[in-house]
ZAMARGU-4260 file (C-alpha; in steps of 0.2 Angstrom, whole numbers, plus 5000, padded with zeros to 4 digits):
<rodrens>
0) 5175/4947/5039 | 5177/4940/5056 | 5166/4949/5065 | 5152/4947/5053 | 5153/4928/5052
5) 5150/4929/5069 | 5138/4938/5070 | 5128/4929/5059 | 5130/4912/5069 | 5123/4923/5083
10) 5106/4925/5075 | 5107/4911/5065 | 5107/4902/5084 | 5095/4914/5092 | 5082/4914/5077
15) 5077/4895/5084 | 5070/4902/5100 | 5057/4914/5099 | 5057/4920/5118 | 5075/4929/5112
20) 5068/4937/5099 | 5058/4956/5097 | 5050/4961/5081 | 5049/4981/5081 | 5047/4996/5069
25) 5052/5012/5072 | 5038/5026/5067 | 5036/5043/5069 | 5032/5059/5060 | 5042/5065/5045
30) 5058/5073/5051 | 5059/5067/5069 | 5072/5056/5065 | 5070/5040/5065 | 5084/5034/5052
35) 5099/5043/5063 | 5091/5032/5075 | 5090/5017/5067 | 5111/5020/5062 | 5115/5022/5079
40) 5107/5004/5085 | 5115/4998/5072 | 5133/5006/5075 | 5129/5001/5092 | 5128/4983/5091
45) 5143/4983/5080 | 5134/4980/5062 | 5141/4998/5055 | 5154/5007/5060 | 5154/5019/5074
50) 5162/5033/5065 | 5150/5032/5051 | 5133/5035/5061 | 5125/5050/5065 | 5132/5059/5053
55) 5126/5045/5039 | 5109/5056/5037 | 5094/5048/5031 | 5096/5056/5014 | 5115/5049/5013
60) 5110/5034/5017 | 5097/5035/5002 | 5109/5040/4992 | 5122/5025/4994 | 5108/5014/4992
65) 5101/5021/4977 | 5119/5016/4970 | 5118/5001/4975 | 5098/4999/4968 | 5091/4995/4984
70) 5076/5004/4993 | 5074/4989/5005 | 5088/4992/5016 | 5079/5009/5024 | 5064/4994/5028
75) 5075/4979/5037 | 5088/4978/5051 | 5093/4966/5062 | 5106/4965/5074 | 5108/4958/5089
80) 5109/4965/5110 | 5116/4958/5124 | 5104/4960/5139 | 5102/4953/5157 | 5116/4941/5152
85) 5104/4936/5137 | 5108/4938/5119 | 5091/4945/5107 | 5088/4944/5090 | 5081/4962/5087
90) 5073/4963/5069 | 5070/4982/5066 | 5059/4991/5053 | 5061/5008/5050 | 5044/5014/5042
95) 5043/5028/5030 | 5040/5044/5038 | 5028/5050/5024 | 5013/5043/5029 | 5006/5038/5013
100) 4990/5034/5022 | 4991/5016/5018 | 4999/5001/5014 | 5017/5006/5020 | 5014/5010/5039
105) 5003/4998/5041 | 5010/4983/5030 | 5025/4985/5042 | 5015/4987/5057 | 5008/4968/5053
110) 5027/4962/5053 | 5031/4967/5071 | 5025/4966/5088 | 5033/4981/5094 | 5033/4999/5090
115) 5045/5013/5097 | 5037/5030/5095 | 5051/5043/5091 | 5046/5060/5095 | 5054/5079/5092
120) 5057/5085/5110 | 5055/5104/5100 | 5040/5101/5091 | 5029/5088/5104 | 5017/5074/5096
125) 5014/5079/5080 | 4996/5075/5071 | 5005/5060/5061 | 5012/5055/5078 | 4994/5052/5081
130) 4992/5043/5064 | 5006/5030/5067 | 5000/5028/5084 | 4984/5026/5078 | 4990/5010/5066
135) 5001/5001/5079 | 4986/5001/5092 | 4974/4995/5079 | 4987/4981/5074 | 4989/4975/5091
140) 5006/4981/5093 | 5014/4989/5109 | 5022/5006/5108 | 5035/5013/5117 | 5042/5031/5118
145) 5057/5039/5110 | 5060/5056/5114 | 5073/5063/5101 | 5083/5081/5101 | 5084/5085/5117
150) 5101/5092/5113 | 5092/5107/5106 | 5083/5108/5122 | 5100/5113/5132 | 5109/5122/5116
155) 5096/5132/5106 | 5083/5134/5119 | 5094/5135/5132 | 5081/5127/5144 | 5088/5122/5161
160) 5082/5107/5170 | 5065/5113/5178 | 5059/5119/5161 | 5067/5103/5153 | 5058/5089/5162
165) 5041/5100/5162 | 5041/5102/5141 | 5046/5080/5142 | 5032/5079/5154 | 5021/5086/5144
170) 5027/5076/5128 | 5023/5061/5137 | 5006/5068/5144 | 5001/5069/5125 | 5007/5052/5120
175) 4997/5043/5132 | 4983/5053/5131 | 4981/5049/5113 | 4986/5030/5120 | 4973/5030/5133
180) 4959/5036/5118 | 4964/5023/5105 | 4965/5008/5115 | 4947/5013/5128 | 4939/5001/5119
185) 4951/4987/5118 | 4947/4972/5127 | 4965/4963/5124 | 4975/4978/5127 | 4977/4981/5147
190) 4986/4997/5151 | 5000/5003/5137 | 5005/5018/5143 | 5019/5024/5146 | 5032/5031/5160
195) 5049/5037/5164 | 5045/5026/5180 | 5040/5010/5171 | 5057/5011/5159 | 5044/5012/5144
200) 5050/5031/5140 | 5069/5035/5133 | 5076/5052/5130 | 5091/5056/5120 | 5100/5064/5105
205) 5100/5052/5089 | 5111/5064/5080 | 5125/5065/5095 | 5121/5049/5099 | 5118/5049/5120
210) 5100/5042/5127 | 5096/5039/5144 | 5080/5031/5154 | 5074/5027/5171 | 5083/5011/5169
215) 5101/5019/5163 | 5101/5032/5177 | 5102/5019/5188 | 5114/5008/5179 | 5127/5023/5174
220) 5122/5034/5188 | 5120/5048/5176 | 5107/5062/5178 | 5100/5076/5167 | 5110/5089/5178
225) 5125/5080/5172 | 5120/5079/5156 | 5113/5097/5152 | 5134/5102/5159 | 5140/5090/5149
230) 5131/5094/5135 | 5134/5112/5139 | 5152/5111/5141 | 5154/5101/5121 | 5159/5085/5128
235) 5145/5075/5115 | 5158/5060/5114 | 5163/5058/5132 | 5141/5061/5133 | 5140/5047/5122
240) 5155/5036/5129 | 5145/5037/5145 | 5127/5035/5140 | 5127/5026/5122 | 5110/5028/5116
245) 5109/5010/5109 | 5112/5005/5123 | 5094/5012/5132 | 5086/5009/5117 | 5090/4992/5115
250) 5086/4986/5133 | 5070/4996/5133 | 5066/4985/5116 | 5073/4969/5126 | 5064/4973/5143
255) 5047/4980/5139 | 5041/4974/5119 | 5034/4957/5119 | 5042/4940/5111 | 5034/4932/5098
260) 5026/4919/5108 | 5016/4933/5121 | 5012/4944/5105 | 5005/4931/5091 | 4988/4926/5103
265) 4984/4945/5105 | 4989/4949/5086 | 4982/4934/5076 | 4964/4937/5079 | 4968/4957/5073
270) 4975/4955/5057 | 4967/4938/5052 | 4949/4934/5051 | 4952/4914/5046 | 4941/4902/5056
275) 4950/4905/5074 | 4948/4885/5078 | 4956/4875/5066 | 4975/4869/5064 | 4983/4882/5057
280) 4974/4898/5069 | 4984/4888/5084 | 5000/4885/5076 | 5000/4903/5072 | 4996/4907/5089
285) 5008/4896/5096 | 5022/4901/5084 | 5024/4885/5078 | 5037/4882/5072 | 5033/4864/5065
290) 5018/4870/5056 | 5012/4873/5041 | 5021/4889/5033 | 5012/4904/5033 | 5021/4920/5028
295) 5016/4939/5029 | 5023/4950/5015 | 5025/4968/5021 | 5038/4972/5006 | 5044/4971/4988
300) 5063/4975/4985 | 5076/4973/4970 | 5094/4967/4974 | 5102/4968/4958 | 5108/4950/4959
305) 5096/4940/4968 | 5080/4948/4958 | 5065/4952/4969 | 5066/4948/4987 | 5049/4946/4998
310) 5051/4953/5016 | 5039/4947/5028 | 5036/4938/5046 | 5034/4921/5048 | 5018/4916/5057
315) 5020/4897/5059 | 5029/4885/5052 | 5049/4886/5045 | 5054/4892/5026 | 5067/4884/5017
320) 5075/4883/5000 | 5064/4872/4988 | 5049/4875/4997 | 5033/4875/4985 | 5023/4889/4993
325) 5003/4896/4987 | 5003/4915/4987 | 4986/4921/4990 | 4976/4929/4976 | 4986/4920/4962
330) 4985/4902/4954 | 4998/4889/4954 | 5014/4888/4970 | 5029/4899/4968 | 5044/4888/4972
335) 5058/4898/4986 | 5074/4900/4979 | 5083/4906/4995 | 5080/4913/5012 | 5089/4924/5022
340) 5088/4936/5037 | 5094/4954/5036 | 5109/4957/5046 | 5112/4976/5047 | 5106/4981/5030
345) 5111/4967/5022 | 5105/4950/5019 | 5111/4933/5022 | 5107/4918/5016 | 5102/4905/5029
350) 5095/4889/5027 | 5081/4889/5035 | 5071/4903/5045 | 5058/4896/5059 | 5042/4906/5066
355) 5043/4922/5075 | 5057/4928/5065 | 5056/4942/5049 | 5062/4932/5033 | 5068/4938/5016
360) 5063/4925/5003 | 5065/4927/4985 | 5057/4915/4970 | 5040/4921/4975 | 5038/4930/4960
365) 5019/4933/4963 | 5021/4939/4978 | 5017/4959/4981 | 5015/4969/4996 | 5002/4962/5008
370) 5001/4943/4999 | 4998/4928/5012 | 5010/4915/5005 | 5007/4898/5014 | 5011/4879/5011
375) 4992/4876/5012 | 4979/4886/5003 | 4970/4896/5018 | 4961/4914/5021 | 4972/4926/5017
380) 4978/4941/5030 | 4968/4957/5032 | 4960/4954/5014 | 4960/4972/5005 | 4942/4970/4999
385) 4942/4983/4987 | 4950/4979/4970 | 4954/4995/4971 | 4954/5004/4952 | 4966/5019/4952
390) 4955/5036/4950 | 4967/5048/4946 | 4983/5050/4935 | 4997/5060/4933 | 5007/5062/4919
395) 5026/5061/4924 | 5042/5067/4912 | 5059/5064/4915 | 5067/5084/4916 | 5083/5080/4909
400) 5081/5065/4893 | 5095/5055/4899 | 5086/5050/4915 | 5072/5042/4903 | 5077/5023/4905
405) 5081/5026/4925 | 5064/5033/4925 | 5054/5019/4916 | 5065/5007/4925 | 5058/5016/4943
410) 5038/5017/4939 | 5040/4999/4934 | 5047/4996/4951 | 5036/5005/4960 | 5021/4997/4952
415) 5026/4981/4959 | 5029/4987/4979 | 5011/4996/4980 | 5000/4986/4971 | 4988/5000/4971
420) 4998/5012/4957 | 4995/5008/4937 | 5008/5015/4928 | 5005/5016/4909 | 5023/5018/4899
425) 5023/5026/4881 | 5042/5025/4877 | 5036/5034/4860 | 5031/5053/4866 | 5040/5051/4884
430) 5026/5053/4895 | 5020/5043/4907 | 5005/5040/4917 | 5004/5036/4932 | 4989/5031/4939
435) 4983/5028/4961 | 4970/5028/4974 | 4972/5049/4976 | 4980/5065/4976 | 4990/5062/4990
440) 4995/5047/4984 | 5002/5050/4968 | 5010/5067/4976 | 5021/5054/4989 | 5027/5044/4975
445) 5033/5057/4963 | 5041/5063/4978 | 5050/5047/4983 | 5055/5045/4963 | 5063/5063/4965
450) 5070/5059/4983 | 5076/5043/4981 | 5081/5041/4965 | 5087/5058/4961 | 5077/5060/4945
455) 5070/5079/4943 | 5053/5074/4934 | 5039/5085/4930 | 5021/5079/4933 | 5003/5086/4924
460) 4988/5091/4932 | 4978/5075/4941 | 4968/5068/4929 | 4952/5059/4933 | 4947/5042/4927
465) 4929/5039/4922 | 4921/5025/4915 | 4905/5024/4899 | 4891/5012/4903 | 4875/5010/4893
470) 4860/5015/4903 | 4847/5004/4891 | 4845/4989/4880 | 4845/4991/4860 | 4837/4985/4843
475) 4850/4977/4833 | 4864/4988/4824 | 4871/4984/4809 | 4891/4986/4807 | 4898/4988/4789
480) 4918/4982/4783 | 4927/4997/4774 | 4925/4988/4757 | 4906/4983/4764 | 4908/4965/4760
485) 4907/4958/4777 | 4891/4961/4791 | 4889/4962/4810 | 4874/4961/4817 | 4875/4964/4836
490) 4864/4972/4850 | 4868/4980/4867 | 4861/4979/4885 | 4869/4985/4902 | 4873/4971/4915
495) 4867/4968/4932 | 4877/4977/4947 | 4878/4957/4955 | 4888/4952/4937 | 4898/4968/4935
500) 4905/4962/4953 | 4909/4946/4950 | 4919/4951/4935 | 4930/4966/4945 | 4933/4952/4958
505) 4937/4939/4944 | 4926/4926/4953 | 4919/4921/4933 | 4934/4922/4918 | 4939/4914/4904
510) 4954/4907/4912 | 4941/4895/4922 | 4935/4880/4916 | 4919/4881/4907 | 4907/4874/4921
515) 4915/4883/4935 | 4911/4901/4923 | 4893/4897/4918 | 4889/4893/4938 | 4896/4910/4944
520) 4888/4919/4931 | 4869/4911/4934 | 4874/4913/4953 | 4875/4932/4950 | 4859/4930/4940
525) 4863/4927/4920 | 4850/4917/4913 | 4857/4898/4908 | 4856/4900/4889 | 4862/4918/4889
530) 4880/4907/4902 | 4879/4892/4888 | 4885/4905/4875 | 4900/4918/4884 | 4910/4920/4871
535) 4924/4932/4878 | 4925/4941/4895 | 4935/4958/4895 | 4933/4970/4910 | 4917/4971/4915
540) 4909/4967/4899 | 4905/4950/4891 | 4904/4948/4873 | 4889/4933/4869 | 4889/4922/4852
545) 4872/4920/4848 | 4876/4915/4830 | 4870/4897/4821 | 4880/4891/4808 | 4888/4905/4800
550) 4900/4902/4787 | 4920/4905/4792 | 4916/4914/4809 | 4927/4901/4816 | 4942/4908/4809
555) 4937/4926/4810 | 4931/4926/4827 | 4949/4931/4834 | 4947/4948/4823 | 4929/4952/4830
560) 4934/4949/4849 | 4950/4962/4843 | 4939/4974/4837 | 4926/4971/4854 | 4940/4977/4867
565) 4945/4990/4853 | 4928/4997/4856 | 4927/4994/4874 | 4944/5002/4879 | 4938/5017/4870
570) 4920/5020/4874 | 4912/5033/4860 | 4909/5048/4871 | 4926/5051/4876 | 4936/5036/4875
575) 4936/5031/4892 | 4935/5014/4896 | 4918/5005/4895 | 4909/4995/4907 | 4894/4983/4912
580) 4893/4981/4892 | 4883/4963/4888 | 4882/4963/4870 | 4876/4946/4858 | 4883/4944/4839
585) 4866/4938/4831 | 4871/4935/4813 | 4887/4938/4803 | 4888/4938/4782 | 4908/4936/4778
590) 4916/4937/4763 | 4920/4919/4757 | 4939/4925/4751 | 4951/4927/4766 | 4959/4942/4759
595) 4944/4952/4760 | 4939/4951/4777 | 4957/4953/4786 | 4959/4965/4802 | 4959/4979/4791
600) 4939/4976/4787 | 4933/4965/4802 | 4938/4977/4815 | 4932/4993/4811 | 4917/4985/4808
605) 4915/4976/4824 | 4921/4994/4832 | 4909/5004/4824 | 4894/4991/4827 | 4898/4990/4847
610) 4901/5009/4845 | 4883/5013/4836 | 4875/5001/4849 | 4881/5008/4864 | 4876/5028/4857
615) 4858/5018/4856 | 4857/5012/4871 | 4863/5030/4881 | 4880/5027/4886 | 4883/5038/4899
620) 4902/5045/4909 | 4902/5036/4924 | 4913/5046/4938 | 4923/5039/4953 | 4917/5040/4971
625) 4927/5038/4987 | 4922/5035/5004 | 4928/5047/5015 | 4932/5047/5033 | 4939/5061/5043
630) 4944/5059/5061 | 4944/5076/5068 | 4941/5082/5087 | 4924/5087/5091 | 4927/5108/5089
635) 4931/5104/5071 | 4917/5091/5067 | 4907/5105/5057 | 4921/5110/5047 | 4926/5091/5042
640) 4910/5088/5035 | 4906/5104/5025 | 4920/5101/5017 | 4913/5084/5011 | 4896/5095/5009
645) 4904/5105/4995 | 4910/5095/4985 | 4894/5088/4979 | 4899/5075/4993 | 4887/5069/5007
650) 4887/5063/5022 | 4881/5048/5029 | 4887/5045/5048 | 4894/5054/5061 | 4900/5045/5078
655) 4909/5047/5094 | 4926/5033/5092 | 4935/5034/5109 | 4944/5056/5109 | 4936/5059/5090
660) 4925/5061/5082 | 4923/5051/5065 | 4912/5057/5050 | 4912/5046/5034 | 4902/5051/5018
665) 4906/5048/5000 | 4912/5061/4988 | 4918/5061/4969 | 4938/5061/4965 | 4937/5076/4954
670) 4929/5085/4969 | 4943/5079/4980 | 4957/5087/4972 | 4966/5100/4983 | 4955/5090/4998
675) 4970/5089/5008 | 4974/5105/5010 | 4959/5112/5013 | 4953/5101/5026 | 4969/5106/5034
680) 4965/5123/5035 | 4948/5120/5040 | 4952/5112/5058 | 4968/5119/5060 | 4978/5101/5057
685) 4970/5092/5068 | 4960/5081/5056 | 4967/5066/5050 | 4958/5056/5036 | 4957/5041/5025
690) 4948/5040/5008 | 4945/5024/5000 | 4938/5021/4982 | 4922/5014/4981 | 4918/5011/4961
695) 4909/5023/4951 | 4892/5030/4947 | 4883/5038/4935 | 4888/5058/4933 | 4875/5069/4934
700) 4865/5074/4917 | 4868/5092/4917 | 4888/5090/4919 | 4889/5075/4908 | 4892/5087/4891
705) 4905/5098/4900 | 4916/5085/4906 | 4913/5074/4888 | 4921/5090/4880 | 4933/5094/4892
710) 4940/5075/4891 | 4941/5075/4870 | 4948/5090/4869 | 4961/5085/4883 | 4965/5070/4871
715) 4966/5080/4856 | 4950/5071/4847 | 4935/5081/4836 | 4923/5092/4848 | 4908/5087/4839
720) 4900/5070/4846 | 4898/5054/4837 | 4879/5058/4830 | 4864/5051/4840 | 4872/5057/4856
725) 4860/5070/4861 | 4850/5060/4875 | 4857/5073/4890
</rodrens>
């Protein structure tokens, strides 16, 4: 316990001075080892044991953690390392291999300023090498070169020197050529390539846990003869007595990665596009740490005592118990109910944690991977524009019953660290849905629910979303109670693209005061009376009271606006949602008694009348879109965008962005399922590609009764159509 006391009063002293302190992750390509790396710094500066790492592989590790409930600790280290008589804080996140081509990567790149590149010496840069590059350099943040497994060089390739140093030649060759593309047109970025000479390039074996540099050769006078006999003649330990891997590692993350203090000015602009003059754009840039607060959230964790805890850099300012902090996107402050820093894997409670340093705060309760929380309310970070509506679902079943609650407990948590899943439970019939942004997507996260949590589930065929929307305005409908005692008269008309948007955004909804409502609304062009009267606002759609002086409509209006979003959730065609729907109640006739116009008789009558009205005025399946954009090297540009081609896709742009070529078009989800695959085949791997969901629109006459069928017969609901439905 000693020991870790210490070591805590270490960073707890060096977290004050920002010049001592590097933020890095560690990203590479699935399988290239970046965990047994991660287990070896820390075993080197003393936060595990020595015995334990290396062998602790990453799916052992998982596996502790997942009995101790946590999937953070695979995110956050810290530890500290002594160099040029200096001690550094060294906060560490390991990102997940799997590049879900999203948040994950990238949420993490924002934390840190750093990024050491791991790379297997057997199999070279790899094409998500490429992709994780890729994201540092856009974030600002400076790589440097890990190359791991070289033991397999000497023992199962059996290479001798010459061979050796020409095959990590030409490992770095590629490394810096794709460097050299990315960052051509980068005016803040000066040379970021990297070298043997400059120090900026390590070589080792994670696994038996020897590294050497430039920089350690000199220092140890080691050299890769000595090694390769070492290595040869099975003396790993003395290999690693001599050489420690942590050791180069860590002063080539000391040495070459920038502090905080040289890394903010460069990176603020990048990942923020507030107004770059005023107060708060210089104390980010100045790391200051009497400023306001401004915290990053890269990550979402559960720690079965403390709750959910918020990982994330610290920008400016200094977070501390009691603080009353706004978290960007939600109303109201969350108030901090403790801070702490990770030491190893686990986190400490501190009192305070200044600017520069990666925090773990819990109390913010609103806070999800990617939030801005702040003291003051200011732009959020790298705003994701698109309210991104999941387009395609899985079904997912436990195998094995017992694993049910662990199961339901998991898709809950995983809705909550990537805000972009939905994940609809039905504890009656055991199956759940689970809904995200692709094919891809969804894949990786029934993967990680398998992986990590060791729950065998079995998943359905993607399913794709649509939406209904009426394409035309109607007469008015009549809507009849089951004991026909009670009257809705309503009629239907489709709503402006400008006021479908400012609902999906939430810039106009009930929770707003009044005013605030009717002046968004006319802003996106709703006529004043027409504002005067919203009655209810669900979705996309808005219900209108256009009545006068109807008799007990004030108590009854509850049961109407029930039986509203009944009929909107299920749309008549096929029972998809509904939206753009504006429809106005003219005149009601109710039943004096309040026993005979319950739920029972007011909401199938307000169903069937929205129903009857939207079959009047065409309701139509809506399909979802995506953008897509394929970076792919010129000899495979063809390829990438006849794949887009034939899948009743097109394309709108092709361009030259620094080695690559870059074609973006839109295409429909259902058309993009097995997309991955195939565009693999198609230019041999080299493509990499990044889809992005960009609403919905109308599906094409001549596939609209196919897919309506399809869709009812999926959910078990009569073949024939509601009548009037024949306008295809």
């Amino acid at each position: 316990m000693g020991r870790r006391k210490k070591i805590v009063q270490e960073c707890e002293k060096l977290m004050d001075k920002p010049e001592q302190i590097r933020n890095i992750a560690i990203a590479a390509h699935v399988d290239h080892g970046k965990t047994t790396l991660t287990d070896n710094l820390l075993a080197g500066a003393g936060m595990i044991g020595q015995e334990s790492a290396g062998q602790q592989l990453a799916m052992d590790t998982e596996e502790d953690e997942q009995e101790r409930g946590i999937t953070i600790d695979a995110a956050n280290v810290s530890m500290t390392h002594e160099y040029e008589g200096s001690n550094h804080l060294i906060n560490l996140i390991d990102t997940p291999g799997h590049v879900d081509f999203g948040g994950d990567v990238t949420r993490a790149m924002r934390a840190v300023d750093g990024a050491l590149v791991v790379v297997d010496a057997v199999e070279g840069a790899m094409p998500q090498t490429e992709t994780v590059l890729r994201q540092a350099l856009r974030e600002g943040v400076k790589p440097a070169l890990f190359i791991n497994k070289v033991d397999r060089l000497i023992s199962e390739l059996q290479e001798g020197p010459e061979e050796m140093q020409q095959r990590l030649q030409k490992v770095i060759r590629d490394v810096n050529e794709l460097i050299r593309g990315m960052t051509e047109e980068m005016d803040d970025i000066d040379d970021w390539t990297v070298s043997i000479q400059d120090g900026t390039v390590g070589m080792g074996s994670a696994l038996y846990k020897w590294g050497i540099s430039m920089p350690s050769m000199q220092r140890t006078g080691m050299d890769f003869g000595d090694i390769i006999d070492m290595e040869r003649a099975d003396k790993r330990q003395e290999l690693h007595e001599q050489t420690p891997l942590s050791n180069v590692v860590l002063d080539m993350v000391c040495e070459h990665f920038p502090d905080p203090i040289e890394a903010q000015p460069r990176r603020i602009p990048r990942v923020w596009r507030g107004d770059d003059q005023s107060e708060i754009a210089e104390q980010m840039r100045l790391v200051d740490d009497d400023g306001e607060v401004v915290l990053m959230v890269t990550d979402i964790g559960i720690d079965p005592h403390a709750g959910e805890i918020a990982a994330g850099r610290v920008f400016s300012g200094t977070i501390e118990k009691g603080q009353e902090l706004y978290v960007s996107g939600t109303a109201g402050k969350n108030r901090v109910q403790s801070v702490g820093i990770y030491m190893g894997g686990e986190r400490e409670e501190v009192e305070h944690v200044p600017a520069g340093n990666i925090a773990a705060v819990t109390g913010l309760k609103d806070a999800i991977a990617g939030s801005t929380v702040s003291s003051i309310e200011m732009t959020p970070f790298e705003s994701i524009e698109h309210i991104s509506e999941p387009v395609i679902t899985k079904s997912v079943e436990a195998k094995n019953m017992d694993d049910l609650p662990k199961l339901i407990e998991t898709l809950r948590q995983v809705s909550k660290e990537d805000p972009t899943i939905r994940i609809e439970i039905n504890e009656d019939t055991g199956e759940h849905l689970i809904s995200g942004q692709g094919e891809l997507h969804l894949e990786v996260i029934t993967q990680r629910i398998e992986r990590n949590q060791g729950i065998p589930v079995t998943t359905g065929e993607p399913i794709v979303v649509y939406r209904e929307a009426p394409t035309g305005a109607t007469e008015q409908v009549e809507g009849i109670s089951p004991n026909r005692h009670n009257r809705f008269y309503v009629t239907l008309e489709p709503l402006d693209q400008d006021i479908i948007d400012v609902l999906k955004k939430g810039e106009a909804t009930m929770d707003m005061p009044e005013l605030e409502r009717r002046e968004a609304l006319q802003e996106a062009g709703m006529d004043k009376d027409t504002s005067q009267n919203v009655e209810h606002i669900f979705k996309s759609n808005i219900f209108i009271d256009d009545t006068k002086g109807v008799q007990q409509l004030n108590e009854t209006m509850e049961l109407v606006l029930e039986g509203f979003e009944e009929a909107l959730e299920d749309g008549p065609l096929a029972a998809e949602p509904v939206e753009g729907a504006m429809i106005r109640l003219h005149d009601a006739r109710l039943h004096e008694d309040a026993i005979h116009r319950g739920p029972a008789q007011v909401i199938p009558a307000v169903r069937d009348a929205v129903h009857r009205a939207l079959i009047h005025a065409r309701v139509k399946l809506l399909e979802p879109i995506q953008n897509v954009r394929i970076d792919v090297p010129n000899e495979h540009m063809g390829a990438a965008s006849g794949e887009i081609q034939g899948r009743r896709g097109r394309v709108d742009d092709m361009y030259q962005e620094g080695d690559l070529m870059v074609v973006e078009g839109i295409a429909p989800v259902d058309e993009m399922i097995g997309f991955s695959s195939d565009i693999r085949s198609a230019t041999e791997g080299r493509a990499s590609w990044n889809t992005e969901n960009a609403g919905f629109r109308v599906l094409a006459d001549n596939l609209q009764p196919e897919i309506i069928q399809e869709i009812r017969e999926r959910k078990g609901m009569k073949t024939e159509l509601p009548e009037g439905v024949d306008y295809f």
